[in-house]
C-alpha positions as CSV (number, residue, x, y, z in Angstrom):
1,X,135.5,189.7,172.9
2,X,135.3,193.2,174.5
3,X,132.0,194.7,174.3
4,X,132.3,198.2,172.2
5,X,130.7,200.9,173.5
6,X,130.5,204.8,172.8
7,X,131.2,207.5,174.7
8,X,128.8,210.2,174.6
9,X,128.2,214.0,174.8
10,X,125.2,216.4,175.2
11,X,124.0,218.5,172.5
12,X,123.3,221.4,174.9
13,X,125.9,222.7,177.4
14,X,124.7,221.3,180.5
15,X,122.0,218.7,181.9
16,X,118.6,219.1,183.6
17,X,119.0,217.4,187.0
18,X,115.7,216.1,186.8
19,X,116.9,214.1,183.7
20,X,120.0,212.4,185.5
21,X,117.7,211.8,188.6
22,X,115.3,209.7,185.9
23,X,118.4,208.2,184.0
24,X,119.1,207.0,187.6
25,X,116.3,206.0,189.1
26,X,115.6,202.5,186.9
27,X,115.5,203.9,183.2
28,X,116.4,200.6,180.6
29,X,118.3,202.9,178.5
30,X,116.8,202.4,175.0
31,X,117.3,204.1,172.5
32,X,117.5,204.6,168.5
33,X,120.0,206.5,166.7
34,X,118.3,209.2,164.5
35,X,118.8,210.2,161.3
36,X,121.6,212.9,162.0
37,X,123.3,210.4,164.0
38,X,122.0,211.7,167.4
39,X,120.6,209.5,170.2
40,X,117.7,211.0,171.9
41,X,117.0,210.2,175.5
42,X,113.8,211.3,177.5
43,X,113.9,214.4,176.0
44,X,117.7,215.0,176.4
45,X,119.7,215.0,172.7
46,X,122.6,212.8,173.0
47,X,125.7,213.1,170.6
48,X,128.9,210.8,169.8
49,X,132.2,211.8,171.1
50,X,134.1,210.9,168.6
51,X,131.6,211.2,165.4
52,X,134.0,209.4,163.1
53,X,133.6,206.4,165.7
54,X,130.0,206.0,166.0
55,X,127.0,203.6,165.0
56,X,124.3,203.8,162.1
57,X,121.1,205.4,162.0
58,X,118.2,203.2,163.6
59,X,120.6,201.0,165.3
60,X,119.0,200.6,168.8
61,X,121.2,201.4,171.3
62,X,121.3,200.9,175.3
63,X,122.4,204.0,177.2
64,X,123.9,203.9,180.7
65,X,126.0,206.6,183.2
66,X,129.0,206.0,184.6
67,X,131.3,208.8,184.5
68,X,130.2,210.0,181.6
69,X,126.9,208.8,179.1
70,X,127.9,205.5,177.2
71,X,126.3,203.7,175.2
72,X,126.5,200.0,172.8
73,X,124.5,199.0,170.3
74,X,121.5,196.6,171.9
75,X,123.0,193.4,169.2
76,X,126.0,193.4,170.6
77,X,125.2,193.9,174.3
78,X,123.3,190.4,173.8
79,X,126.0,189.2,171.3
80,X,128.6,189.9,174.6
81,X,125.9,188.5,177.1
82,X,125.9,184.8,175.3
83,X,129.5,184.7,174.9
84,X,129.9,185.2,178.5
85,X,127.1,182.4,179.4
86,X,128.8,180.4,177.2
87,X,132.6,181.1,178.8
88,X,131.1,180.4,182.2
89,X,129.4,177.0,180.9
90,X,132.4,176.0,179.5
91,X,134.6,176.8,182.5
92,X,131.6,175.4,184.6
93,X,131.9,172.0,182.5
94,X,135.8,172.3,182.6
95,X,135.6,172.3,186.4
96,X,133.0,169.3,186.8
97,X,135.3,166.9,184.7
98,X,138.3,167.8,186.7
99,X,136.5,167.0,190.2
100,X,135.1,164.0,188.6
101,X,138.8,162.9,187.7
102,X,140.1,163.6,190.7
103,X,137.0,161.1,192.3
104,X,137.9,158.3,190.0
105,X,141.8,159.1,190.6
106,X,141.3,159.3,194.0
107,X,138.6,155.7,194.5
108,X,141.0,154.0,192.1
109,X,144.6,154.9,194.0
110,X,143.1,154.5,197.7
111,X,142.0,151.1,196.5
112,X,145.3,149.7,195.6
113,X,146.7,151.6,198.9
114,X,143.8,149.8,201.0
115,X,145.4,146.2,199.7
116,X,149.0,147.0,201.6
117,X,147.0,148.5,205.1
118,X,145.7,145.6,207.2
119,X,143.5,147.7,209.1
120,X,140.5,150.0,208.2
121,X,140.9,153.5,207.3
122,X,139.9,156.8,205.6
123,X,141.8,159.8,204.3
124,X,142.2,162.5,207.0
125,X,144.0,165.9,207.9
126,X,145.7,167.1,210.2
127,X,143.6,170.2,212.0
128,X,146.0,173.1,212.8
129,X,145.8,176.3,214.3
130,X,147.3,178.2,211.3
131,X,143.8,176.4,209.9
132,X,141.8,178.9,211.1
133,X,143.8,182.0,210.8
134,X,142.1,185.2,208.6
135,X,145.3,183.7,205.5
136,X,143.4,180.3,205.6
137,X,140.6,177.9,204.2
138,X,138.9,178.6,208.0
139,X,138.4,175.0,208.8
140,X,141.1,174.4,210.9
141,X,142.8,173.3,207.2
142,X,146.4,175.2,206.4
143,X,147.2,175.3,202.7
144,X,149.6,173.0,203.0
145,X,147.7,170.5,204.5
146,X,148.1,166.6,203.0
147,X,145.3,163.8,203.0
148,X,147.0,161.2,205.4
149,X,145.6,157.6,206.7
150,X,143.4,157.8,209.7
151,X,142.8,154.6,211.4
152,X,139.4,153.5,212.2
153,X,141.3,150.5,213.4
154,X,144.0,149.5,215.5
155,X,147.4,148.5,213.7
156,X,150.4,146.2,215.3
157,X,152.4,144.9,212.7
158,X,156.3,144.4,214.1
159,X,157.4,147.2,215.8
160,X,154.3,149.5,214.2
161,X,151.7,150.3,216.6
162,X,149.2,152.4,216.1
163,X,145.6,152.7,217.8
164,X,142.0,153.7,216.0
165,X,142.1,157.3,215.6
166,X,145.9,157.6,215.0
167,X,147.1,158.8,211.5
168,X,149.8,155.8,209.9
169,X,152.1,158.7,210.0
170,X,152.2,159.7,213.8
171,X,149.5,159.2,216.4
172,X,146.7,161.9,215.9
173,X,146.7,163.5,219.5
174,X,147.7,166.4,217.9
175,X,144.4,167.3,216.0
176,X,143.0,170.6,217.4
177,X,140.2,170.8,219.3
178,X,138.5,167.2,218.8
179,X,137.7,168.1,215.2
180,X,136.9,164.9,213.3
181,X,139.7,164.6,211.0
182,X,138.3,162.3,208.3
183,X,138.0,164.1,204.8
184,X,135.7,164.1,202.3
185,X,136.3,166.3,199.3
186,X,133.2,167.2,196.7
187,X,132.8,165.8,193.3
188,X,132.1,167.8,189.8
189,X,127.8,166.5,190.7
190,X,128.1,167.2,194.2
191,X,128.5,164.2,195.6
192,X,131.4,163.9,198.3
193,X,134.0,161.4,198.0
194,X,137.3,160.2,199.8
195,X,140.6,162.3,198.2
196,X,143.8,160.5,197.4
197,X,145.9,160.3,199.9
198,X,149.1,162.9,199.5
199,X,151.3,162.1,202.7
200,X,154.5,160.9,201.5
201,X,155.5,159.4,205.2
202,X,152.1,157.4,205.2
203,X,152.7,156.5,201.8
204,X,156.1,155.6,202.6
205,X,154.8,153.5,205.4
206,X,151.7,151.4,203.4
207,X,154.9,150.4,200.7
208,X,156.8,149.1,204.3
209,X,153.6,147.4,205.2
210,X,153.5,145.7,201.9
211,X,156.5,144.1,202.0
């Protein structure tokens, strides 16, 4: 819900400097609204815009400058305040479970993909330049980037050889700059875990493997 807040006007035709230099310089803003409906501030009578839209005598206000003097009543400034804490918890929450759903996606599929690999492995990615351009993640990662397997062993099955260090896709001389490709993604506790692996050629590969 948006907060509601009043826009507000001096009684007099102009303001003492010295007043805006104190409304600036760390003032909280409270207030009450007196009994004619005027809000006074350090001295300075405040006045509703729009007097048909305004609060109730003794409601206590908070008063801030922007462009021009505004002001909400102090209930529903806190009123705002918790619905906002308790949007962010619930996104907060929202994005825990998803990371902790991808870790159990991830531990349960890579299981069932270690049974048709006869060598050891990890997820990994591909480093690329595009990685660390300014219109990337910065850690040699493009946005496109898949989790592949990277071999910690060396594989010879038939006419498929590849050597510790390779991805099952292609061999892995490729990587930029002798970054260590093996990936580790971060769980909705903070705790790191291996992602799924998302290369459809290695994937492709583990299901020839199987067979």
């Amino acid at each position: 819900m948006a907060l509601k807040t009043f826009k507000l006007r001096n009684a007099a035709n102009s303001f003492d400097p010295t007043f805006i230099a104190k409304v600036r310089s760390g003032f909280d803003g409270k207030a009450v609204v007196s009994l004619d409906g005027s809000i006074d501030l350090l001295g300075t009578k405040l006045l509703f815009s729009d007097e048909s839209d305004s609060l109730n005598p003794g409601t206590t206000v908070n008063v801030w400058l922007d462009h021009h003097f505004t002001c909400a009543s102090l209930s529903d400034i806190e009123a705002h305040q918790r619905e906002r804490e308790e949007a962010q918890f619930v996104k907060r929450e929202s994005d825990r479970a998803r990371r902790n759903a991808q870790r159990e996606e991830a531990a349960s599929f890579n299981t069932a993909l270690s049974q048709k690999i006869p060598a050891r492995w990890c997820p990994g990615v591909k480093m690329v330049a595009s990685g660390l351009s300014a219109n990337s993640w910065g850690d040699g990662r493009s946005r496109a980037t898949v989790e592949h397997v990277y071999l910690l062993d060396d594989l010879n099955v038939g006419r498929l050889k590849r050597r510790e260090g390779d991805f099952l896709c292609q061999n892995s001389k490729t990587r930029l700059g002798g970054l260590d490709p093996r990936s580790l993604w971060v769980d909705g506790d903070g705790m790191a875990f291996e992602p799924k692996v998302t290369c459809k050629v290695c994937l492709a590969i583990a299901e020839r493997l199987a067979k």
